[in-house]
C-alpha positions in Angstrom: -11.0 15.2 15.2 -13.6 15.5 12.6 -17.0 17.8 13.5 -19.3 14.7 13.3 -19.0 11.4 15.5 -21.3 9.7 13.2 -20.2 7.0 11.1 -16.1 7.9 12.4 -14.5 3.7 12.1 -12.9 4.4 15.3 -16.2 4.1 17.4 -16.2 0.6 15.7 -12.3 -0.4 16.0 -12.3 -3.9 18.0 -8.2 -3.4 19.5 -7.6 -2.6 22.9 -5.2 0.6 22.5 -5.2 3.0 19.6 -2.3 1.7 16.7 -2.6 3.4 13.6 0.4 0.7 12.5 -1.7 -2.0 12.9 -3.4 -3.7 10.2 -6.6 -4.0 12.5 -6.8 -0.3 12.8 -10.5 0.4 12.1 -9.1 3.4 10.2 -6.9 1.5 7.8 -9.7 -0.7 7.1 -12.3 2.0 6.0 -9.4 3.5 3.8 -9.3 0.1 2.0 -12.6 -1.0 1.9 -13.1 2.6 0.0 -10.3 1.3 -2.1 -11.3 -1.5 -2.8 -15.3 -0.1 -3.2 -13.5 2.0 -5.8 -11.7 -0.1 -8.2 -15.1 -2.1 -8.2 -17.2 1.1 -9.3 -19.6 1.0 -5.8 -19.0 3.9 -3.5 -21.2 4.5 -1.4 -22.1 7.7 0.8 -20.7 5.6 3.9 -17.6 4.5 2.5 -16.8 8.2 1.2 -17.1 9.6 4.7 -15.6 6.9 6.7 -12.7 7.2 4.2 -12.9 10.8 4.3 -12.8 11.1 8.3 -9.8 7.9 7.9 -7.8 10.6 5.7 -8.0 13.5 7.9 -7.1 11.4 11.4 -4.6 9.7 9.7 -2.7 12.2 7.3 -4.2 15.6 7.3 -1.8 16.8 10.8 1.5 15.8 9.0 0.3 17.6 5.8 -0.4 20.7 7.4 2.7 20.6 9.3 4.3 20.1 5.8 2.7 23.5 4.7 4.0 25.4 7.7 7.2 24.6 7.4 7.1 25.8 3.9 5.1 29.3 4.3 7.6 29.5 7.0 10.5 28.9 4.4 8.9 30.9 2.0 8.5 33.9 4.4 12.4 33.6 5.4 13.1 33.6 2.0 11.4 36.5 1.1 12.8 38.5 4.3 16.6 37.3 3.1 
């Protein structure tokens, strides 16, 4: 979870259980209104951290567990 509540599209997602799969996911929607914001040139501070706190809920835990797993590789290979 991000440090600040404010602006996070999840406080404004309209389906009744969490799905990140779904196309209604109030995350998914931030991410490509930003998109969308930048290909037209108009990002705005609210898109940037919506899409920003999107990112992190949505991708940042499998990234990190993608570094681990590597530092963890690295470190057996440097033990071997």
């Amino acid at each position: 979870m991000t440090k600040s509540r404010e602006g996070h599209p999840c406080l404004s997602c309209t389906l009744p259980d969490c799905d990140e799969t779904s196309s209604g996911c109030a995350l998914k929607i931030a991410m490509s209104r930003y998109a969308k914001a930048r290909r037209a040139g108009a990002i705005t501070e609210e898109l940037r951290r919506a899409n920003s706190i999107a990112w992190q809920e949505l991708y940042a835990p499998t990234r990190h567990e993608r570094r681990q797993e590597k530092r963890a590789q690295a470190r057996q290979a440097g033990a071997a």
